[in-house]
N, C-alpha and C positions, 0 to 999 in steps of 0.2 A: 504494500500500500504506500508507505514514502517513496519508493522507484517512480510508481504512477504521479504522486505531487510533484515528485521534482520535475518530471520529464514534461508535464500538465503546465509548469512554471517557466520553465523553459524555453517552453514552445510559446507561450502567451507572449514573452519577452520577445523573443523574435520576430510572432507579427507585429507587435509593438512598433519595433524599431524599423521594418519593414513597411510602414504603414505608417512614417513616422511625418514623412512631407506631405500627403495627403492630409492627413488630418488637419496637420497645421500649417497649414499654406493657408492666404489671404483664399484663393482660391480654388480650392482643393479635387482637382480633377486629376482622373487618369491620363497619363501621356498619351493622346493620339497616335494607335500602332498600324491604323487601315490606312491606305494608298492615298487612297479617294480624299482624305480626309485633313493628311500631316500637309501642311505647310511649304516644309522643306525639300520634299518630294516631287511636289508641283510646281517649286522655283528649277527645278533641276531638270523638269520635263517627263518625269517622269508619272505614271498614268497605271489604275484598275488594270489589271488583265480581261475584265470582261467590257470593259468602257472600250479600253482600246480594238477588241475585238470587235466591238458593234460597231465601231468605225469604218474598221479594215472592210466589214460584209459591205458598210453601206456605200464606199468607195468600188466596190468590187459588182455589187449589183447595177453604179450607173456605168457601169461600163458595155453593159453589155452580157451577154452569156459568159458561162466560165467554160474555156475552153484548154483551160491547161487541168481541170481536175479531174476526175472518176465521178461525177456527182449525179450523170443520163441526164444532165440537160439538152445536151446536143447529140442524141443518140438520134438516126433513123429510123 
């Protein structure tokens, strides 16, 4: 039973301190870790894997058929 308090103590202390800028920050938010979202990410160009993919389609459908894929658009 003291094993389990200590290790129960232990581990509190560590989110604690884990958890220690959010709490007490003026404005206590988690770091923005999505693409879409971070700041610095979007200064640097960089972009969603699925944003940049609905791009890539929408670029690719005014073009025309797709004629370099496997997809039976241009089948016979």
């Amino acid at each position: 039973m003291e094993l389990f308090l200590i290790s129960a103590i232990i581990v509190a202390i560590a989110v604690f301190i884990m958890s220690f800028n959010i709490i007490f920050k003026k404005n206590g938010k988690f770091p923005e870790s999505e693409i879409g979202h971070n700041k610095e990410l979007r200064k640097k160009g960089l972009m969603c894997a699925k944003s940049e993919e609905k791009i890539l389609w929408r670029r690719a459908g005014s073009g025309g058929g797709c004629s370099s894929c496997s997809c039976g658009a241009n089948e016979n």
